[in-house]
C-alpha positions, 0 to 999 in steps of 0.5 A, a space after each residue: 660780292 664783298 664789301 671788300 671786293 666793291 671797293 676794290 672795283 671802285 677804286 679800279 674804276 675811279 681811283 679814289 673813294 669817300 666814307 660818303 660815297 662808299 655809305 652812299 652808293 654801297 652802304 658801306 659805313 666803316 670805309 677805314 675797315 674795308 681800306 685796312 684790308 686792301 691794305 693787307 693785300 698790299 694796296 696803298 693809299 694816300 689820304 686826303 680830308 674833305 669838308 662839304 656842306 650837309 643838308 641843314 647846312 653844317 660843315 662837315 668832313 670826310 675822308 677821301 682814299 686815293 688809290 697810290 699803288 695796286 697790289 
């Protein structure tokens, strides 16, 4: 399975995605890449920034791609 083809699953089965999530569960560390993809297969996104503590307790931010319309 690609990378591209795992978020595509992803976003079947959840709807949304985070750059954390997707380096966290797939090891996927350039998410914008693999969205700019989808987005030439005709997919489309909202987009939404996140911020959350670390583990040494900085700020920091993220971003969330929200599943609009599929292909």
């Amino acid at each position: 399975m690609t990378q591209v083809e795992r978020i595509e699953k992803h976003l079947r089965d959840f709807g949304s995605i985070t750059t954390w999530e997707s380096f966290e569960e797939y090891g996927i560390t350039r998410l914008s890449a693999r969205i700019k993809d989808l987005k030439l297969l005709g997919y489309e996104f909202d987009e939404e920034w996140l911020t959350r503590k670390n583990r040494y307790g900085k700020t920091i931010s993220f971003k969330k791609y929200i599943l609009k319309k599929e292909n």
